[in-house]
C-alpha positions in Angstrom: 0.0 0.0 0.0 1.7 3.4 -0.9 2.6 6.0 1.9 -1.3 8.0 1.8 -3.3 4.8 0.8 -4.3 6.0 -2.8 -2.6 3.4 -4.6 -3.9 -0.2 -2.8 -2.6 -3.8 -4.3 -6.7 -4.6 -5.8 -7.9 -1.9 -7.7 -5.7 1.5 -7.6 -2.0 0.3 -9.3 -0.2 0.1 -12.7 0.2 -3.9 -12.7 -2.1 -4.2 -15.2 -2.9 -2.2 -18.4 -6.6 -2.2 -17.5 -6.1 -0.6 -14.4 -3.2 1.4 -15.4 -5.9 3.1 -17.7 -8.4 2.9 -15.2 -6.1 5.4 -13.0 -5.4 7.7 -15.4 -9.3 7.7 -16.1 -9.6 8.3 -12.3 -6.8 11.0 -12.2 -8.4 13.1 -15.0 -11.6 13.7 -13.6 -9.5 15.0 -10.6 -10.6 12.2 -7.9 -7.6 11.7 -5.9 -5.3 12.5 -8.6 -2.6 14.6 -6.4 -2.3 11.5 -3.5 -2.0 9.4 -6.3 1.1 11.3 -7.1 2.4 11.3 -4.2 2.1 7.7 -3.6 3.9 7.1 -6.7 6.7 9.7 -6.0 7.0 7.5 -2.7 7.2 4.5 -4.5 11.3 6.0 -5.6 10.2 7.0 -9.1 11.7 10.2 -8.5 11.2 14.1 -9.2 10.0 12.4 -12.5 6.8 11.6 -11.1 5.6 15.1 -10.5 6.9 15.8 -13.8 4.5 13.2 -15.3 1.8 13.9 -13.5 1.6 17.5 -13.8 1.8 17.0 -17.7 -0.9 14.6 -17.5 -3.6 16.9 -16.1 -2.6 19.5 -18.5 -2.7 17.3 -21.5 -6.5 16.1 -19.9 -7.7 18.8 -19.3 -7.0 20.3 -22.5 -9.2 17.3 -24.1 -11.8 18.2 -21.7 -11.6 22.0 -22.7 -11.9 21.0 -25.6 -14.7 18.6 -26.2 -16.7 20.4 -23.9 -16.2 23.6 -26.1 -16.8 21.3 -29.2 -20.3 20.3 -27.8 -21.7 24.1 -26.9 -20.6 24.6 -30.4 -22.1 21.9 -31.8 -25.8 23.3 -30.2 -25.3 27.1 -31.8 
């Protein structure tokens, strides 16, 4: 179990590419996605880490942004 309980051995890890992408899923709604971080930045991946993540909410939100733009102009 990581250091703040975000990442747990059944459902919240990258073992598997199912629930890798079921993280990432997770993290770019914005539930958790910071003690996620940190428990992986725990886990000795480095100043990396941050660096990742960081560049992954970016990136997702911009999809966001933009397919939520895409849809109010869609209906005008």
């Amino acid at each position: 179990m990581g250091h703040y309980g975000a990442i747990t051995y059944e459902y919240v890890n990258f073992r598997s590419f199912y629930n890798s992408v079921s993280v990432l899923i997770r993290s770019s709604t914005g539930e958790s996605w910071n003690l996620i971080m940190h428990d992986c930045a725990y886990a000795k991946e480095g100043p990396i880490t941050y660096f990742y993540w960081m560049l992954f909410q970016l990136f997702a939100f911009f999809i966001f942004l933009n397919v939520f733009i895409a849809v109010i102009y869609e209906e005008f």
